[in-house]
C-alpha positions in Angstrom: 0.0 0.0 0.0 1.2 1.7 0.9 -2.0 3.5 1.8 -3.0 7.0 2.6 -2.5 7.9 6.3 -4.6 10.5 8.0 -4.5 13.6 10.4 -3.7 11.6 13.9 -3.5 14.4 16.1 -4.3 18.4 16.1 -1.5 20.2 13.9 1.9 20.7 14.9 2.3 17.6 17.3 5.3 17.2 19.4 8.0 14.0 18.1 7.1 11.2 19.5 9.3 10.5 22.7 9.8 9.2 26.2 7.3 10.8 28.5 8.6 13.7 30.3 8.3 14.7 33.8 6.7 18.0 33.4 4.9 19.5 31.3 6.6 20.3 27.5 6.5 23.6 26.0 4.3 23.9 23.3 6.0 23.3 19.8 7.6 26.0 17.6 5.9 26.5 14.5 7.3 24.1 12.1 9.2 25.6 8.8 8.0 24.6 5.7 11.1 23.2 3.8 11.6 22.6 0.6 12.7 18.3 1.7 8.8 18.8 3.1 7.0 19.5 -0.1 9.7 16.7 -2.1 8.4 13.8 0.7 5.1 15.3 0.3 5.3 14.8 -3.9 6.6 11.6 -3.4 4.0 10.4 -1.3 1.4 11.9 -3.2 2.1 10.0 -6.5 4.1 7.3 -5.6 1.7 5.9 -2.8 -1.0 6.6 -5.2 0.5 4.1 -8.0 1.6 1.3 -5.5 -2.4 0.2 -5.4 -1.4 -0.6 -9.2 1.4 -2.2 -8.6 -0.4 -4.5 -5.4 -3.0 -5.6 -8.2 0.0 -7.0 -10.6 2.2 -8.8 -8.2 -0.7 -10.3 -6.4 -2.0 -12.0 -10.3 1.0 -14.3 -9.4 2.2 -13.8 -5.7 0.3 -14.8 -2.6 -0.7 -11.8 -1.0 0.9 -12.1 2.4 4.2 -13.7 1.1 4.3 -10.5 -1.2 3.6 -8.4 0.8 6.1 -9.4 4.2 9.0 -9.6 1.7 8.6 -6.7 -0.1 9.1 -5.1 3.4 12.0 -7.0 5.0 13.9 -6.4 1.6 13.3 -2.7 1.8 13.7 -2.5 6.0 17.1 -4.5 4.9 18.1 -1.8 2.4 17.7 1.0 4.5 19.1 -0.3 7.5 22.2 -0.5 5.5 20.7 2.9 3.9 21.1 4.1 8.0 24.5 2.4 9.1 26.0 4.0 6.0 24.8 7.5 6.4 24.7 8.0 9.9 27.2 5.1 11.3 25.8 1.8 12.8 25.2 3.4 16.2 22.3 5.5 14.5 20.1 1.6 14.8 20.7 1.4 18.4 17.0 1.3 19.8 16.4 0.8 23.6 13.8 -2.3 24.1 10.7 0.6 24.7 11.4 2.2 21.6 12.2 -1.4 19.6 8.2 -2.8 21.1 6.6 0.5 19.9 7.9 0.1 16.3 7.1 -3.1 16.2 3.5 -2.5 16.8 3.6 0.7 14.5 5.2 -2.0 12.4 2.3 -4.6 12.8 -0.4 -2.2 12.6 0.5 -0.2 9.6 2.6 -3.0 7.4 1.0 -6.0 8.5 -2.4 -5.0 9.1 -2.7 -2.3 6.7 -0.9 -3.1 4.0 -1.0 -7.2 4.4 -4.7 -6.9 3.8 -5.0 -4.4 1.1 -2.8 -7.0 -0.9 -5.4 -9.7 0.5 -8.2 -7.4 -1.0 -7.0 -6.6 -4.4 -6.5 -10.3 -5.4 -10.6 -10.1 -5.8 -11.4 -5.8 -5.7 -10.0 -3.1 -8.6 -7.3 -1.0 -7.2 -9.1 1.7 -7.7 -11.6 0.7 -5.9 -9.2 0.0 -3.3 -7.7 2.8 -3.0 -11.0 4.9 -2.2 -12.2 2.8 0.4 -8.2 3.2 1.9 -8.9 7.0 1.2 -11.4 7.2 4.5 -8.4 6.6 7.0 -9.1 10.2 8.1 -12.7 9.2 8.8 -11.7 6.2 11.3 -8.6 9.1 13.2 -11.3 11.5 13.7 -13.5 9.0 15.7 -10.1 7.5 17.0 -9.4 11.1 18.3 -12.9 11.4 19.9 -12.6 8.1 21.6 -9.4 9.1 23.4 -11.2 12.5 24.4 -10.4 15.0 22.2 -12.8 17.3 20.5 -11.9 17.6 16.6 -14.5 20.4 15.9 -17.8 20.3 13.8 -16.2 20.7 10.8 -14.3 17.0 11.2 -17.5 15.5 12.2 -19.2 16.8 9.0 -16.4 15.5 7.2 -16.7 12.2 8.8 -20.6 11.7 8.1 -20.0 12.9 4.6 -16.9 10.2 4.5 -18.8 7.5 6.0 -22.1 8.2 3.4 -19.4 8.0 0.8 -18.1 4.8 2.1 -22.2 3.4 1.9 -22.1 4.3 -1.9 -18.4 2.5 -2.5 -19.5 -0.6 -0.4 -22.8 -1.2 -3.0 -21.1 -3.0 -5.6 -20.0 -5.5 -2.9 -23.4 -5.6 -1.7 -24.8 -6.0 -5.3 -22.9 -9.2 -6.1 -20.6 -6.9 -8.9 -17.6 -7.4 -6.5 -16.7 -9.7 -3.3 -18.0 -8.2 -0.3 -15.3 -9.9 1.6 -12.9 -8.4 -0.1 -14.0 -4.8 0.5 -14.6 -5.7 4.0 -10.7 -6.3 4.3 -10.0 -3.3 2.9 -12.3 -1.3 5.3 -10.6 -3.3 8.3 -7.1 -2.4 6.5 -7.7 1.3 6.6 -9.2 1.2 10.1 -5.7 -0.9 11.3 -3.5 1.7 9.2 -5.5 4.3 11.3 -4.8 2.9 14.6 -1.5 2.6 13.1 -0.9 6.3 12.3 -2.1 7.8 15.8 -0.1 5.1 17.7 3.5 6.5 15.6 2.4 9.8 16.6 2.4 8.9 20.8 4.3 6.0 21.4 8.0 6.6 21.8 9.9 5.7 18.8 13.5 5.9 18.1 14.3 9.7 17.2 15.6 9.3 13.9 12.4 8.5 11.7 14.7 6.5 9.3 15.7 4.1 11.9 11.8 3.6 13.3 11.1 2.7 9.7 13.5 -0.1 9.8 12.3 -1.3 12.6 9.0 -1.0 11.7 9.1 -2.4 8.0 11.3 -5.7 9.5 8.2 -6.2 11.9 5.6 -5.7 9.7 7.5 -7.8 7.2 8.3 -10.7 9.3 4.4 -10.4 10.0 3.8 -11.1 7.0 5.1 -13.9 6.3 4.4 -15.7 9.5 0.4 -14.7 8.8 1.5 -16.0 4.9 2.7 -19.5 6.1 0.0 -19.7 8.1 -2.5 -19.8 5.6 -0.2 -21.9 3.5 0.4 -19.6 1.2 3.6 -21.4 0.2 1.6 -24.7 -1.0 1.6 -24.8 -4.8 3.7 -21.9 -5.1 6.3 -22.0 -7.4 8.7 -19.0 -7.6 9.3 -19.9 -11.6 6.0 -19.5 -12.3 6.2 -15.8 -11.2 4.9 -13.6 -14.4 8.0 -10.9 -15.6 4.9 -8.3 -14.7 4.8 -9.4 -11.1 8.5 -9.2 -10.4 8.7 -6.0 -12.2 6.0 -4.7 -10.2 7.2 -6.4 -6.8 10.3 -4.8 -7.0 9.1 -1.2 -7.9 7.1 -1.4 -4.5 10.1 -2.6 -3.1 12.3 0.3 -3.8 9.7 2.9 -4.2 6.5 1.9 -2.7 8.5 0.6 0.5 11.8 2.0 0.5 11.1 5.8 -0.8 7.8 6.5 -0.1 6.7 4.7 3.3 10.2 6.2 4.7 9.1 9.7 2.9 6.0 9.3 5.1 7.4 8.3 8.5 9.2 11.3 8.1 7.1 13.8 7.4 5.3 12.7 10.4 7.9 13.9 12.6 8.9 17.2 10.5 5.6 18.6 8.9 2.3 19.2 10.5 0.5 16.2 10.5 -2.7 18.3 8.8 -0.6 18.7 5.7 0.6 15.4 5.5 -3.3 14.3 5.6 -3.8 15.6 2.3 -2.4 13.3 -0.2 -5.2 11.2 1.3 -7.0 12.7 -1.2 -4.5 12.9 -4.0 -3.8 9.2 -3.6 -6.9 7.9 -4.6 -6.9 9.9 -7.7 -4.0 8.7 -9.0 -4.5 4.9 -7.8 -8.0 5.2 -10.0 -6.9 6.9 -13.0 -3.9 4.0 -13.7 -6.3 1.5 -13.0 -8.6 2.7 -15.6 -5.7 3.2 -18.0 -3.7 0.9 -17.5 -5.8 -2.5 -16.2 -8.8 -1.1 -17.9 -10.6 -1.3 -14.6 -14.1 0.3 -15.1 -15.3 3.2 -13.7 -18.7 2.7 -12.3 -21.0 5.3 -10.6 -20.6 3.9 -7.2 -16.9 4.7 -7.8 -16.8 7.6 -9.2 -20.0 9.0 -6.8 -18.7 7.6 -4.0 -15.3 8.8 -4.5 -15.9 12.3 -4.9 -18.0 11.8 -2.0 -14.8 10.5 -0.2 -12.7 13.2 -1.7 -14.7 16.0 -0.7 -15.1 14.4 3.1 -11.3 14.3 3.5 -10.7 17.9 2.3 -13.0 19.3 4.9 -11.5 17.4 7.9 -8.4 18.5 6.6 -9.0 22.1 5.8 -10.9 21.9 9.5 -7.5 20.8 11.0 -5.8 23.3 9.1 -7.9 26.2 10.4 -7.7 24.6 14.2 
């Protein structure tokens, strides 16, 4: 997936950390850089192809299998990425920080993305991608639950969101495509949501890069425990892998994994949260369009009703958290 993410917390969080004594100061207004508007490009398109490039690699790849490796390869790379850069002392993790990425890890890798690659074995990526597209939706009631007030202009996001989420669900409902399968994907973006507010309050190691290692190895190894479970490695034979799905596998691997979902984890420790929330709406156009023109997935008026729907419910959640 790597899947849109959402607005976890009120703009301008502090970095995740150990819990202080007293009080913190409140955070200084962070500086939009020019590195912040690159991850945020990156993210925007990139994340918004990988639902493309799920849909290939799972014609030919069990889902889980693909899906854990693609993840240990990339948390692999960068580890060496980090040693390199910063000197093998930037890994060292104390054993609070190493149990909070792994969750982070499970939530957002395993969870999120584990099932999206489930989902699209059955459901268009498109389709996919706009039910992913109501993460901010499941934060905002996420946020409520652990008492904070949003504001009415989240809450009118998220009853526009979840009527938009009513129109994408019909074609499941119709028979047109496998309930199940959009079920998993509703579940994936809920997990991804958990996922998203946990990075943002559990204390992770301070250099983002090194939480994504961490976090990538643990979702990874997830996935492929949850794979062999299932049995995913019955009948499957590596040889019989189609020149498509490698292609694909790989580009997730260095992009969709490596790039992008390292892109991400650090903009959520340098940029307001509230602007990283809005490729959440960029995501989905871009997953839908390649769909259409590339896999000639058709676009149906729950799709394209229901997405705008979706679209329109982010942008006012976000532009509310922008304004708070």
């Amino acid at each position: 997936m790597t899947s849109p993410a959402a607005d976890p917390l009120p703009a301008d969080p502090l970095p995740p950390g150990p819990p202080a004594s007293a009080a913190p100061a409140p955070a200084p207004a962070r500086r939009l850089t020019g590195a912040v508007w690159a991850a945020l490009g990156i993210v925007y398109v990139v994340w918004g192809s990988t639902y493309l490039g799920i849909r290939i690699v799972v014609e030919t790849v069990p889902p889980f299998l693909a899906s854990g490796s693609r993840f240990i390869v990339a948390g692999l790379l960068l580890a060496a990425i980090v040693a390199w850069r910063y000197g093998p002392a930037a890994l060292k993790a104390d054993r609070r920080q190493l149990g909070s990425a792994a969750l982070v890890g499970l939530l957002l890798i395993l969870g999120g993305n584990g099932l999206v690659n489930l989902a699209e074995t059955t459901v268009p990526s498109g389709l996919a991608a706009l039910l992913i597209a109501v993460v901010p939706v499941w934060v905002v009631l996420l946020r409520t639950a652990a008492g904070e007030r949003p504001g009415l202009g989240a809450y009118g996001g998220v009853l526009l969101g979840l009527a938009g989420l009513a129109v994408l669900i019909l074609p499941g409902l119709s028979g047109e495509i496998g309930i199940g399968g959009v079920l998993l994907v509703v579940l994936a973006a809920l997990l991804w949501s958990v996922g998203t507010v946990s990075s943002a309050r559990l204390p992770l190691p301070a250099n983002p890069f090194t939480a994504s290692v961490y976090e990538m190895l643990a979702g990874g190894l997830g996935g492929i425990v949850v794979g062999l479970l299932r049995g995913e490695r019955r009948g499957f034979d590596p040889a019989a892998v189609s020149g498509g799905s490698w292609l694909a596998l790989g580009y997730l691997v260095v992009f969709g994994s490596l790039v992008a979902f390292t892109a991400y984890a650090w903009l959520l420790q340098s940029a307001p949260v509230s602007l990283v929330a809005t490729y959440a709406y960029v995501n989905p156009v871009v997953a839908v369009l390649l769909g259409t023109l590339i896999l000639g997935e058709a676009l149906t008026w729950p799709i394209l009703l229901g997405g705008a729907v979706v679209v329109a419910a982010v942008c006012l959640i976000v532009s509310t958290e922008r304004r708070g």
